[in-house]
N, CA, C and O atoms as a Tripos MOL2 file, in Angstrom:
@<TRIPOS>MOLECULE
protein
  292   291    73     0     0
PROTEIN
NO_CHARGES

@<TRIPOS>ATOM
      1 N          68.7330  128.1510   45.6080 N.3       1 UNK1
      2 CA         69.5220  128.2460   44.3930 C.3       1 UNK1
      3 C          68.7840  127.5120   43.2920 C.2       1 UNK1
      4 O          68.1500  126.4970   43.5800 O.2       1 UNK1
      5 N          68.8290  127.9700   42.0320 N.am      2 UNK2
      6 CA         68.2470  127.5340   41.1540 C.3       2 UNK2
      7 C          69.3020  126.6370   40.1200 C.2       2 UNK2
      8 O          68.8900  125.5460   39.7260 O.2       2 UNK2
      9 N          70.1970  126.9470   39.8360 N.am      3 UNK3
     10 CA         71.3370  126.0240   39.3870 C.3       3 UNK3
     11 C          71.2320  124.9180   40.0460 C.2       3 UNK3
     12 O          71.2150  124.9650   41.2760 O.2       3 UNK3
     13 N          71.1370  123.6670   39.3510 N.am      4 UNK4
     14 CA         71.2670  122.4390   40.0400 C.3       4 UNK4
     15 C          72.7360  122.1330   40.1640 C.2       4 UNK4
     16 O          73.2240  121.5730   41.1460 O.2       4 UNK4
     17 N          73.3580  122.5030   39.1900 N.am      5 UNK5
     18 CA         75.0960  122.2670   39.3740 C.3       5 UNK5
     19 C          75.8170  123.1400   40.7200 C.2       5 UNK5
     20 O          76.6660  122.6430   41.4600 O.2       5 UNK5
     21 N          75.3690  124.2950   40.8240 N.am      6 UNK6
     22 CA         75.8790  124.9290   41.1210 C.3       6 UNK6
     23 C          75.6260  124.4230   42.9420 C.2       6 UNK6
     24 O          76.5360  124.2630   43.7560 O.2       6 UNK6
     25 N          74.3050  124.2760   43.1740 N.am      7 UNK7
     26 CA         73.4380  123.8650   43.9510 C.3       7 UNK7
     27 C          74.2470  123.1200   44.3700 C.2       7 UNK7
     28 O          74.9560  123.4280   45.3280 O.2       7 UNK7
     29 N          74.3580  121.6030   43.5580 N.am      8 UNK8
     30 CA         75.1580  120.4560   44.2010 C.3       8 UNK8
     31 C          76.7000  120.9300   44.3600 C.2       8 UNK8
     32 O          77.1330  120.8780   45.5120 O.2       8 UNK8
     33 N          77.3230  121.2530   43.6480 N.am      9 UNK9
     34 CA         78.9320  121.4940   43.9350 C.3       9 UNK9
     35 C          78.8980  122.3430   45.4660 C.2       9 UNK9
     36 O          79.7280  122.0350   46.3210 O.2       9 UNK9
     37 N          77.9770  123.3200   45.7050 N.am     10 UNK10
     38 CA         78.0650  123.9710   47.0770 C.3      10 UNK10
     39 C          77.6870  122.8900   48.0720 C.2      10 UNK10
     40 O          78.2330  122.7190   49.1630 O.2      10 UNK10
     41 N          76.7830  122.2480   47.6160 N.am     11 UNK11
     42 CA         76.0770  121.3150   48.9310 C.3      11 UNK11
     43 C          77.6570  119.7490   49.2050 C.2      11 UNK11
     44 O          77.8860  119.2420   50.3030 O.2      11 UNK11
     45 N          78.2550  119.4550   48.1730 N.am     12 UNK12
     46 CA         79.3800  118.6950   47.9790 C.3      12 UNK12
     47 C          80.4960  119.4950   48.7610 C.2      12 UNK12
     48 O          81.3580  118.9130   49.4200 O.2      12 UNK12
     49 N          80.4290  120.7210   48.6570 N.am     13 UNK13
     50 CA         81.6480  121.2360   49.6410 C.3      13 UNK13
     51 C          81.6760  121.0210   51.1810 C.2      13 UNK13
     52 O          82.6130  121.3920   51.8880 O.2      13 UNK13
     53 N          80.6290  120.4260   51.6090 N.am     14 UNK14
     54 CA         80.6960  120.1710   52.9650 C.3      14 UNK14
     55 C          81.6730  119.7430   53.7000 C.2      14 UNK14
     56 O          82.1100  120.3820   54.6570 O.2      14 UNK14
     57 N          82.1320  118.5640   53.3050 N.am     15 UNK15
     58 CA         83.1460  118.1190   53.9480 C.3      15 UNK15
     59 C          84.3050  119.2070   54.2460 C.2      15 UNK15
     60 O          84.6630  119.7270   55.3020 O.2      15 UNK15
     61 N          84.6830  119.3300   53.1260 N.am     16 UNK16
     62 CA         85.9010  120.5800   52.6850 C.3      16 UNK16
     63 C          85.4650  121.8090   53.6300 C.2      16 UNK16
     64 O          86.5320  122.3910   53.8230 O.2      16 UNK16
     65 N          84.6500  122.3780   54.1890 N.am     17 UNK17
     66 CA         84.1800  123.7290   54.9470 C.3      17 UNK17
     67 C          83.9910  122.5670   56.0650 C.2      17 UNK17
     68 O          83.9810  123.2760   57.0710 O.2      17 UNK17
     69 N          83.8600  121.4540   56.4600 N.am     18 UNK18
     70 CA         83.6080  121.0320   58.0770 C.3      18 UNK18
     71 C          81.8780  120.9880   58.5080 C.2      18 UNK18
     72 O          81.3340  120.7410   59.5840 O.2      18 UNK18
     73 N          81.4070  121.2870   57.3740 N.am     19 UNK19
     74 CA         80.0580  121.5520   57.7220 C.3      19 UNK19
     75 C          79.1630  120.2050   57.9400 C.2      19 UNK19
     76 O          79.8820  119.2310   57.7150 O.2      19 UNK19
     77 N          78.0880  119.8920   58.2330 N.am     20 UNK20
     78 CA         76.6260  119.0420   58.3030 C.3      20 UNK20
     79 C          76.4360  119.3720   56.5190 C.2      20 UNK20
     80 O          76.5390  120.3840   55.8270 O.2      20 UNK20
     81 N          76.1210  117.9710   56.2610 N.am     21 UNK21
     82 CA         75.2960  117.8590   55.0110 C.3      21 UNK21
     83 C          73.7100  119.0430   55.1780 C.2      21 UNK21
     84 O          73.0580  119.9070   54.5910 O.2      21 UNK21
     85 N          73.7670  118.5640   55.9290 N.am     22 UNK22
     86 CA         72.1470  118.9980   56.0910 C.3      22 UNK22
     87 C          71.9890  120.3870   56.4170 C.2      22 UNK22
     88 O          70.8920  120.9350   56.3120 O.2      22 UNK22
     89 N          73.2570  121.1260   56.8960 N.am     23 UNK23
     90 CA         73.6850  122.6240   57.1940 C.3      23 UNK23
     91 C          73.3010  122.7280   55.4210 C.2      23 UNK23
     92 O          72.1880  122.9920   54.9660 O.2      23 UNK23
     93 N          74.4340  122.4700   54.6950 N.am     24 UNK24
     94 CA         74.8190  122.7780   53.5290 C.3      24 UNK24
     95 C          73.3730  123.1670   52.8880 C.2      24 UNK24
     96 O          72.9470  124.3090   52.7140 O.2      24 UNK24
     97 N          72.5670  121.6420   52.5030 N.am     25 UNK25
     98 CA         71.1920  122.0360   52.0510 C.3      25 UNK25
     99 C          70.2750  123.0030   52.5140 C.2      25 UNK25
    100 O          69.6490  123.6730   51.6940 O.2      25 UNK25
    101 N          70.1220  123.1560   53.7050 N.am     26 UNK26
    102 CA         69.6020  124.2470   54.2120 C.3      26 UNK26
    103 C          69.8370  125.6200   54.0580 C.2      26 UNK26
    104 O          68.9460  126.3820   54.4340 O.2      26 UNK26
    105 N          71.0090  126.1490   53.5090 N.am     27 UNK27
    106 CA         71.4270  127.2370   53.1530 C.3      27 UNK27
    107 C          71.5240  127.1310   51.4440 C.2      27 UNK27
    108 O          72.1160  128.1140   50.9970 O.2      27 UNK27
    109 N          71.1490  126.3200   50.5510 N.am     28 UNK28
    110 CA         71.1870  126.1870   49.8500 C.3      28 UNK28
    111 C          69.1770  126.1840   49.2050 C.2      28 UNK28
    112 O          68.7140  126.2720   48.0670 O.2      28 UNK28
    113 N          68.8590  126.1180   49.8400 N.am     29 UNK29
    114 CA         67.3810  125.7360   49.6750 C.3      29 UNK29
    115 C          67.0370  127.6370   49.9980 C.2      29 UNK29
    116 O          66.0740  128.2660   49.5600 O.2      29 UNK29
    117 N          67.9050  128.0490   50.6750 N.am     30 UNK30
    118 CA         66.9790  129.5080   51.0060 C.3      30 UNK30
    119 C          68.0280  130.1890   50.0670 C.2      30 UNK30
    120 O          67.9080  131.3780   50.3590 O.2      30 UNK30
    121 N          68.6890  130.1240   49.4030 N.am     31 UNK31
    122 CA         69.9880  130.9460   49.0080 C.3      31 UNK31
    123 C          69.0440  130.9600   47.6290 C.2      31 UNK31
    124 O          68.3190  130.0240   47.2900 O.2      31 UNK31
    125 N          69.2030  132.1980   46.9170 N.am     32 UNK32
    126 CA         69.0340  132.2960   45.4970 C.3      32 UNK32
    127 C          69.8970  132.6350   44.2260 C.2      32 UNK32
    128 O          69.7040  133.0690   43.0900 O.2      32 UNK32
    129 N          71.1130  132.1460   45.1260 N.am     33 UNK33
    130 CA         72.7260  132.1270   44.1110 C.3      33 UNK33
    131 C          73.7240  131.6600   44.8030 C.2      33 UNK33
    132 O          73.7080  131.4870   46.0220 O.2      33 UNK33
    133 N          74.6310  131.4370   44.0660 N.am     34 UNK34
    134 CA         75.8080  130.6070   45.0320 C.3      34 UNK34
    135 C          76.4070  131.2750   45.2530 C.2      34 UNK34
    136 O          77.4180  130.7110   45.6740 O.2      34 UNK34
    137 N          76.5710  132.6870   45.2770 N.am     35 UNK35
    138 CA         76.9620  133.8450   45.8100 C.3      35 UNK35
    139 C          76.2300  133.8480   47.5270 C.2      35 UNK35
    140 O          76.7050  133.7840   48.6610 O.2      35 UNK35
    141 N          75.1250  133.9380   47.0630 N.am     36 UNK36
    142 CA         74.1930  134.0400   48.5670 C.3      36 UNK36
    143 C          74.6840  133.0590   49.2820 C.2      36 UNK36
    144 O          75.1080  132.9920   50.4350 O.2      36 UNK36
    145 N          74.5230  132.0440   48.1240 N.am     37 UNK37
    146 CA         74.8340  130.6460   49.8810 C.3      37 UNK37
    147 C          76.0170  130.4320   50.3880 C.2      37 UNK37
    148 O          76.3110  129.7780   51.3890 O.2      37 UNK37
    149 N          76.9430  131.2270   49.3840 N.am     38 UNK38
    150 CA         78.7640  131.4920   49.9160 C.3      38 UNK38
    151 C          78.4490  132.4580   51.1540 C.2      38 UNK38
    152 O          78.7970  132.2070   52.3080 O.2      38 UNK38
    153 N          77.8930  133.3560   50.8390 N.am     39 UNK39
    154 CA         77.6970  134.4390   52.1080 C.3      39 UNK39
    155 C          76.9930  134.3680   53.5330 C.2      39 UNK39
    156 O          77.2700  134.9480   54.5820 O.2      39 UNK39
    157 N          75.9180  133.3960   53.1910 N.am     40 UNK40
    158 CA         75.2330  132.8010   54.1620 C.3      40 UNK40
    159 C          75.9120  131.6130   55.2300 C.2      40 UNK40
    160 O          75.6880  131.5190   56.4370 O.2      40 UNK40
    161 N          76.7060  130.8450   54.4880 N.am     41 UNK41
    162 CA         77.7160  129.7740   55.0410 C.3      41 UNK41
    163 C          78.7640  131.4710   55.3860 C.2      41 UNK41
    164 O          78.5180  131.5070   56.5920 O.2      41 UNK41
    165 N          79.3040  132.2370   55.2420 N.am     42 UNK42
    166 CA         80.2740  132.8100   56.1290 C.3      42 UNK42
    167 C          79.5380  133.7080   57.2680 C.2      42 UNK42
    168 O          79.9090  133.7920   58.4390 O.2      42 UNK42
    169 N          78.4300  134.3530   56.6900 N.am     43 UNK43
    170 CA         78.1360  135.0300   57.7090 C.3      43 UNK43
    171 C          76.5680  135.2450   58.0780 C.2      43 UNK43
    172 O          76.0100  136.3380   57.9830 O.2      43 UNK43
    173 N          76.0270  134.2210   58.4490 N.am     44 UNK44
    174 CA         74.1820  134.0710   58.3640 C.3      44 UNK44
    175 C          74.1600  135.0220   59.5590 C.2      44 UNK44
    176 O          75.0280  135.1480   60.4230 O.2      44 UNK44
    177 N          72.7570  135.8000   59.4110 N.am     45 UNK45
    178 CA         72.1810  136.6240   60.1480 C.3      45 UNK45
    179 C          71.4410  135.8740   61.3420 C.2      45 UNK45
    180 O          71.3480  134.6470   61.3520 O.2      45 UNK45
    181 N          70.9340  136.6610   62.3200 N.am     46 UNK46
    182 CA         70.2260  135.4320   63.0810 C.3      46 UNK46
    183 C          69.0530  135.0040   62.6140 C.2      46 UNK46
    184 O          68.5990  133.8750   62.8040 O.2      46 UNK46
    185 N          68.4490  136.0260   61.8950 N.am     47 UNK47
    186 CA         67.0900  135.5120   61.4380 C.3      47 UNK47
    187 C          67.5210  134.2230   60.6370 C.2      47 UNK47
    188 O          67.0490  133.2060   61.1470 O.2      47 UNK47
    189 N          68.3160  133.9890   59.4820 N.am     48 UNK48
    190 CA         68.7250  133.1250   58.4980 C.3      48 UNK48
    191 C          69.1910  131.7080   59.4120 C.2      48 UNK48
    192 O          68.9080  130.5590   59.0750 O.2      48 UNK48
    193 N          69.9610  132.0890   60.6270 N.am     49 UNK49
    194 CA         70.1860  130.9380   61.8500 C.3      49 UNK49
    195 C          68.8740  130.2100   61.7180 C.2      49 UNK49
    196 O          68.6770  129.0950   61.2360 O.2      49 UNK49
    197 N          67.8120  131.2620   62.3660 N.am     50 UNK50
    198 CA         66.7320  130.6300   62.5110 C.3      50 UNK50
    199 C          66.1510  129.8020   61.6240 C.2      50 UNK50
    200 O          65.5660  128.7480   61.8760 O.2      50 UNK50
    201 N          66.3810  130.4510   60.2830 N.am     51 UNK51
    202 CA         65.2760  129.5020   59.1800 C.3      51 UNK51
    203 C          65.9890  127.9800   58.9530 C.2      51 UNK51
    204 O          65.4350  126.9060   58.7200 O.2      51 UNK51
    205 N          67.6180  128.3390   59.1310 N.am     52 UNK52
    206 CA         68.0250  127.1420   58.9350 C.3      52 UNK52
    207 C          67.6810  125.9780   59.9660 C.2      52 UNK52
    208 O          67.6200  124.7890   59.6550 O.2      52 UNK52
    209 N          67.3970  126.6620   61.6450 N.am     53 UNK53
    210 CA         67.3200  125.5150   62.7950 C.3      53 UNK53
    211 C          65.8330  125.0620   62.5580 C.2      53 UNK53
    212 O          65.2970  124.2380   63.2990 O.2      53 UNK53
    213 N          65.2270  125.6090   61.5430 N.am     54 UNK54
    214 CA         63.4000  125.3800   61.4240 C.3      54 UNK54
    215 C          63.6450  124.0730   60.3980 C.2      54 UNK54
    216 O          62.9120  123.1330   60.7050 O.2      54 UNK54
    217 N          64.3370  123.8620   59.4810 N.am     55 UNK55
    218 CA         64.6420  122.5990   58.6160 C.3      55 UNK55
    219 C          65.1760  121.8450   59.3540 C.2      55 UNK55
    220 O          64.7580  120.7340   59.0260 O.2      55 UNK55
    221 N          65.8730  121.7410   60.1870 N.am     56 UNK56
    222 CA         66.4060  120.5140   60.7460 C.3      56 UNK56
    223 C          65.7430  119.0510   61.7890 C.2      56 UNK56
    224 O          65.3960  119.0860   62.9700 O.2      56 UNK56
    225 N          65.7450  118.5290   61.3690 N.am     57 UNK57
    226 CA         65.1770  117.1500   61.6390 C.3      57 UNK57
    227 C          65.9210  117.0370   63.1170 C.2      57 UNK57
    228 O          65.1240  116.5960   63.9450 O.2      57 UNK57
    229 N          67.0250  117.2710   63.5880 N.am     58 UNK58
    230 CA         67.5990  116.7710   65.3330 C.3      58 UNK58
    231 C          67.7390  118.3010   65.6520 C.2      58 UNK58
    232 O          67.4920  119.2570   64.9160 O.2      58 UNK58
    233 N          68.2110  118.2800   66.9730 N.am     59 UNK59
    234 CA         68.5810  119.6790   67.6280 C.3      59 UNK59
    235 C          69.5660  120.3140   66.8450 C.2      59 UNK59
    236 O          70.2270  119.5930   66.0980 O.2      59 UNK59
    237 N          69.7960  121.5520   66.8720 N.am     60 UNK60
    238 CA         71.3580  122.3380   66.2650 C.3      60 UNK60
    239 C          72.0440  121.8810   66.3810 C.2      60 UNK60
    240 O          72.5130  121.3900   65.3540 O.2      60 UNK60
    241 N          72.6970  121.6210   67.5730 N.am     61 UNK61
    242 CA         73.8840  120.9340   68.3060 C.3      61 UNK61
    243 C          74.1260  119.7980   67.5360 C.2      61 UNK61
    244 O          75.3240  119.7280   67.2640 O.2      61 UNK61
    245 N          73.3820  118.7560   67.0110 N.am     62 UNK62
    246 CA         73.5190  117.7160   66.5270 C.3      62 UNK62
    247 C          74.2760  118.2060   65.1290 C.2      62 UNK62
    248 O          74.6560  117.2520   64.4500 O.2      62 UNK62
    249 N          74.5330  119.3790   64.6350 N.am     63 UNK63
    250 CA         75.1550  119.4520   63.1300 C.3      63 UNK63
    251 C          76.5750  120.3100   63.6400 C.2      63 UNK63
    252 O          76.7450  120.8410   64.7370 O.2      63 UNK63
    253 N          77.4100  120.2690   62.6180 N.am     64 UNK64
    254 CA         78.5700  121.0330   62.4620 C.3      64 UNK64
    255 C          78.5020  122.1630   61.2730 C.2      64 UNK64
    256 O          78.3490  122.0410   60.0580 O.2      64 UNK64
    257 N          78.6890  123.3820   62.1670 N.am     65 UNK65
    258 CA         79.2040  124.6350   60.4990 C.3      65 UNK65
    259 C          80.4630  124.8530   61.0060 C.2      65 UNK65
    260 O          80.7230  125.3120   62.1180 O.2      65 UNK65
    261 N          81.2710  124.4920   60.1130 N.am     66 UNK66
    262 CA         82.7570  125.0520   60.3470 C.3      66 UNK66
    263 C          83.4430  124.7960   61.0010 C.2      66 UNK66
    264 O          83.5370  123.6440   61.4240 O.2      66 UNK66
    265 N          84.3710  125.9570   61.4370 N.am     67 UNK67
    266 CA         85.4400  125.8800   62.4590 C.3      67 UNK67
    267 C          84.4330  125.5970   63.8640 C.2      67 UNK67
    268 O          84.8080  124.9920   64.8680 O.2      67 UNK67
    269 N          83.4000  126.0530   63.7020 N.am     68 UNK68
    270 CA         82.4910  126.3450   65.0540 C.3      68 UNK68
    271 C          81.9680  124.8340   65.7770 C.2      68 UNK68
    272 O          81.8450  124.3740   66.9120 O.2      68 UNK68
    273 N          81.8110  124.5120   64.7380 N.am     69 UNK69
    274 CA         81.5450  122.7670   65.0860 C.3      69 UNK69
    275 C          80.3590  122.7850   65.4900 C.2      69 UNK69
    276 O          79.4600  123.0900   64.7060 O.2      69 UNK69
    277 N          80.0850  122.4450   66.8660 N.am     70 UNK70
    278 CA         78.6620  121.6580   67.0650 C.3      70 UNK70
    279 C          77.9300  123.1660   68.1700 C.2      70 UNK70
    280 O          76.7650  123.1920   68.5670 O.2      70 UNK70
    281 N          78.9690  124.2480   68.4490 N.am     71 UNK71
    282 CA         78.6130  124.9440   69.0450 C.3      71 UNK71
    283 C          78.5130  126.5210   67.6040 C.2      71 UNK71
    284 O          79.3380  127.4340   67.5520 O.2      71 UNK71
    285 N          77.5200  126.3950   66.8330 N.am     72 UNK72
    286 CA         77.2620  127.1050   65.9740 C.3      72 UNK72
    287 C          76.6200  128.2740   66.5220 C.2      72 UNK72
    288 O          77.1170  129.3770   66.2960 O.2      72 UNK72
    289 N          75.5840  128.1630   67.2080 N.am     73 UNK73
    290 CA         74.6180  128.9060   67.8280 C.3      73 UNK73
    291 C          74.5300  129.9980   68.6980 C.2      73 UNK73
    292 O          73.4290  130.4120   69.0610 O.2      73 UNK73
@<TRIPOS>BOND
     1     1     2 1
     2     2     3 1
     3     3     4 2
     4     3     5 am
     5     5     6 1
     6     6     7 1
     7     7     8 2
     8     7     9 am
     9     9    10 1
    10    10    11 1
    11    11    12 2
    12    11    13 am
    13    13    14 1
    14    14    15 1
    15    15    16 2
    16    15    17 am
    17    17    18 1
    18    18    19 1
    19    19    20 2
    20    19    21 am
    21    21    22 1
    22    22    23 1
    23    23    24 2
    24    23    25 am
    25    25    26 1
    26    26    27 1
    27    27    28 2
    28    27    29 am
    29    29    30 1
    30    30    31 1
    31    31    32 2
    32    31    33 am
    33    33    34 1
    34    34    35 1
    35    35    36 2
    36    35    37 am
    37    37    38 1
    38    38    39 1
    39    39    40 2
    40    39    41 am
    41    41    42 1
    42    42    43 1
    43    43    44 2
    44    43    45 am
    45    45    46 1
    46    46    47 1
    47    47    48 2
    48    47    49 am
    49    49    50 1
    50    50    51 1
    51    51    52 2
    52    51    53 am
    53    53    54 1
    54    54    55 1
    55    55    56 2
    56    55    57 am
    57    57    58 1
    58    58    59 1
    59    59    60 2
    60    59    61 am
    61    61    62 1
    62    62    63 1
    63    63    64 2
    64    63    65 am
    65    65    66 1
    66    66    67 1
    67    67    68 2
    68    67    69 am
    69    69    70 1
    70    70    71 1
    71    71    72 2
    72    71    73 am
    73    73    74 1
    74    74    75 1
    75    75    76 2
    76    75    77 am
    77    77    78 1
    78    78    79 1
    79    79    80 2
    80    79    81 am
    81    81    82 1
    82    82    83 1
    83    83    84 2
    84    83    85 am
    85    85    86 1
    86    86    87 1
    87    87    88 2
    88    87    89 am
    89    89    90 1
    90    90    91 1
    91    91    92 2
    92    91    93 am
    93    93    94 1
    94    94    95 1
    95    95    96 2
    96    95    97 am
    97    97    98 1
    98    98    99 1
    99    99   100 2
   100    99   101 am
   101   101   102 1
   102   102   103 1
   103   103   104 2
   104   103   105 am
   105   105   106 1
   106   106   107 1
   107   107   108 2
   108   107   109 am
   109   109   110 1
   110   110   111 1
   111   111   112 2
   112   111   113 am
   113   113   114 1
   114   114   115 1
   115   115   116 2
   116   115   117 am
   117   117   118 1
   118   118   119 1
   119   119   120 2
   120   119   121 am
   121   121   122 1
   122   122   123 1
   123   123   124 2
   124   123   125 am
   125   125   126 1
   126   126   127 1
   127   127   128 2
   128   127   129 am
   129   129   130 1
   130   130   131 1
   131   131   132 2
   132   131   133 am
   133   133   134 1
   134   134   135 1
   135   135   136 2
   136   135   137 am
   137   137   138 1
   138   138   139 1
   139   139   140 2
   140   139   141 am
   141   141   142 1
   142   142   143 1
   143   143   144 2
   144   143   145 am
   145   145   146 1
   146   146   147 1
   147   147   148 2
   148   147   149 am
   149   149   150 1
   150   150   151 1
   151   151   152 2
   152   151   153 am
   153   153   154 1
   154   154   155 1
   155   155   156 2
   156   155   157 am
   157   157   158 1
   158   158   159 1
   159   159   160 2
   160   159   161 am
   161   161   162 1
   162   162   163 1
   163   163   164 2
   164   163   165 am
   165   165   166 1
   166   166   167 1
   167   167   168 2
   168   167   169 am
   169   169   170 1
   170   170   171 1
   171   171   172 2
   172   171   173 am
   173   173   174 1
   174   174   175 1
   175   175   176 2
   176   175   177 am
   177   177   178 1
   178   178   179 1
   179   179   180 2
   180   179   181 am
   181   181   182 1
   182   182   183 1
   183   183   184 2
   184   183   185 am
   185   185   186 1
   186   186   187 1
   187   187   188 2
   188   187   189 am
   189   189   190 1
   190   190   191 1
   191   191   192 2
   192   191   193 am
   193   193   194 1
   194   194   195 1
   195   195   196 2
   196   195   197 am
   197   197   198 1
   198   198   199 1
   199   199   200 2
   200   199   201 am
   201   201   202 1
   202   202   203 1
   203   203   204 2
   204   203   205 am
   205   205   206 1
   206   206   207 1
   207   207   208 2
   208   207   209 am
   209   209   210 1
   210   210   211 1
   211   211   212 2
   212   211   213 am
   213   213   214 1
   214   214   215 1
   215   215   216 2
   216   215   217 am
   217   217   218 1
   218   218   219 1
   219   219   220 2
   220   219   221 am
   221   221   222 1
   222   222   223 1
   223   223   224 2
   224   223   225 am
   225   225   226 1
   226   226   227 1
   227   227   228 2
   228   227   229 am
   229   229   230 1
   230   230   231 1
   231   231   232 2
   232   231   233 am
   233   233   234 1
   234   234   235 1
   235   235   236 2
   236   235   237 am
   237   237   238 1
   238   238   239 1
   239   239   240 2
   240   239   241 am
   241   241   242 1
   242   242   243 1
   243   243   244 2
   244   243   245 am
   245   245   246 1
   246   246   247 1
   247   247   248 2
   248   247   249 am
   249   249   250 1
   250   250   251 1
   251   251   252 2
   252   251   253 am
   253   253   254 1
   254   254   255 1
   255   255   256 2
   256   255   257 am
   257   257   258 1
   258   258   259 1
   259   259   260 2
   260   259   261 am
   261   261   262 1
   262   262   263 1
   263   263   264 2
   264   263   265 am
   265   265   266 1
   266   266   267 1
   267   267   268 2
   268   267   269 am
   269   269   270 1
   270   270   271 1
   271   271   272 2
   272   271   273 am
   273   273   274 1
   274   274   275 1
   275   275   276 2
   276   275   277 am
   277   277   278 1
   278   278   279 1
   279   279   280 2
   280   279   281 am
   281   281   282 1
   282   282   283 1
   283   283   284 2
   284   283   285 am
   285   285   286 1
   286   286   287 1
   287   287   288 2
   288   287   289 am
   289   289   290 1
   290   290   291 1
   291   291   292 2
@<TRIPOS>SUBSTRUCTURE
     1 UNK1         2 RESIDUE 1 A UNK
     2 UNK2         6 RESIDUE 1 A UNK
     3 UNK3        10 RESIDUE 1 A UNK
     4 UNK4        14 RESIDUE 1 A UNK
     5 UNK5        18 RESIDUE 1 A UNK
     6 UNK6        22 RESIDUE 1 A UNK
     7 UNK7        26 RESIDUE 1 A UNK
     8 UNK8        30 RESIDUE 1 A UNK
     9 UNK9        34 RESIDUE 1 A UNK
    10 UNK10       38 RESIDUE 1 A UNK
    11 UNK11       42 RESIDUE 1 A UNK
    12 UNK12       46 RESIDUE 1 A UNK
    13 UNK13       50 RESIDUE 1 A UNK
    14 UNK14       54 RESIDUE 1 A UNK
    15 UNK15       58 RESIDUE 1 A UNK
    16 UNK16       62 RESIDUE 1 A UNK
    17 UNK17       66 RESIDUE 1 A UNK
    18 UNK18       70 RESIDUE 1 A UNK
    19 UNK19       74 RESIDUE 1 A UNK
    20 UNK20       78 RESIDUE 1 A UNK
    21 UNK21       82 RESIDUE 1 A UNK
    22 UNK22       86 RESIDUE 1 A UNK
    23 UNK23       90 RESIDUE 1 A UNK
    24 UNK24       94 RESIDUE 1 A UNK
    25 UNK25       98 RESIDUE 1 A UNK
    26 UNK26      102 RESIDUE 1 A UNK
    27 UNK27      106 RESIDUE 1 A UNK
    28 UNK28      110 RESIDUE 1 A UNK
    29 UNK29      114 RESIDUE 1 A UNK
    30 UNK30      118 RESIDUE 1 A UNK
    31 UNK31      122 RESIDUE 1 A UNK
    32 UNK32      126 RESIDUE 1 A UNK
    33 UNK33      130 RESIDUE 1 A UNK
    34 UNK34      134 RESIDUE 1 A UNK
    35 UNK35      138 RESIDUE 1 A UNK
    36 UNK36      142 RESIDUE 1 A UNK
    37 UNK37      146 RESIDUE 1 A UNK
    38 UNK38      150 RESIDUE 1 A UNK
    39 UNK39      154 RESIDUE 1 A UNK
    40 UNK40      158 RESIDUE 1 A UNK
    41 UNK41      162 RESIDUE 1 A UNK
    42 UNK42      166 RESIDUE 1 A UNK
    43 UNK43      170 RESIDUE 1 A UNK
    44 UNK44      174 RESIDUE 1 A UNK
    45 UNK45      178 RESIDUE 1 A UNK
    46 UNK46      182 RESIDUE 1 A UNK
    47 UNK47      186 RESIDUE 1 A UNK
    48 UNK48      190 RESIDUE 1 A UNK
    49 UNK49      194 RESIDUE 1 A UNK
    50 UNK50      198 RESIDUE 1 A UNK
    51 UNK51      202 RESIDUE 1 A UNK
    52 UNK52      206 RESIDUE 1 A UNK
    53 UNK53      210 RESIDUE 1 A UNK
    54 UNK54      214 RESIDUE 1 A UNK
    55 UNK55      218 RESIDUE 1 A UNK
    56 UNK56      222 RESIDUE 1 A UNK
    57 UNK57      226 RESIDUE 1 A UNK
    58 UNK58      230 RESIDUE 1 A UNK
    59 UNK59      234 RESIDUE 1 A UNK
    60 UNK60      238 RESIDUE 1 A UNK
    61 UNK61      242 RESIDUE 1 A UNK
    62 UNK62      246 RESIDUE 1 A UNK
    63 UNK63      250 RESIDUE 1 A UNK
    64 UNK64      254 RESIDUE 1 A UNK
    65 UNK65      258 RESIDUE 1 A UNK
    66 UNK66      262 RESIDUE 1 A UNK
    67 UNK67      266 RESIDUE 1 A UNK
    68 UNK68      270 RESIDUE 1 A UNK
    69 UNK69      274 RESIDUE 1 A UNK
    70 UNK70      278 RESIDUE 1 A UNK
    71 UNK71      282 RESIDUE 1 A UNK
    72 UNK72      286 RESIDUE 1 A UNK
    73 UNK73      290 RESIDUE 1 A UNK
C-alpha cells in the first residue's frame, strides 16, 4: 500500500480482526490498496499464504489471523 494513512489505520486494525501485528504488515507490504489488503486479510490465496509465511521472523503457528487463530494454515 502506498497510503501511509491508510497503510497504518489497516495495520492498527489488528487487534479489532484478532490478527498478529506482523500478519497485518505483511499483507500490507504486498497489498497495493486497502481494498487489496481488506481482501487479502479475508481471503488470501495460497500463493499470497506463502509470501506472507516468507516475511515472518518465527514459524506460522507462532501468529494469529482471525477467527482461525494460530491454526491459519
Amino acid at each position: 500500500m502506498t497510503h501511509s494513512e491508510e497503510r497504518d489505520d489497516f495495520i492498527d486494525s489488528a487487534n479489532s480482526r484478532e490478527t498478529s501485528v506482523e500478519i497485518m504488515i505483511a499483507i500490507a507490504d504486498i497489498a497495493c490498496s486497502l481494498a487489496h489488503a481488506e481482501q487479502i486479510w479475508e481471503d488470501a490465496d495460497q500463493h499470497t499464504v506463502q509470501e506472507i509465511c516468507e516475511t515472518l521472523e518465527n514459524p506460522p503457528s507462532s501468529y494469529c489471523w482471525g477467527a482461525a487463530g494460530s491454526d491459519w494454515l
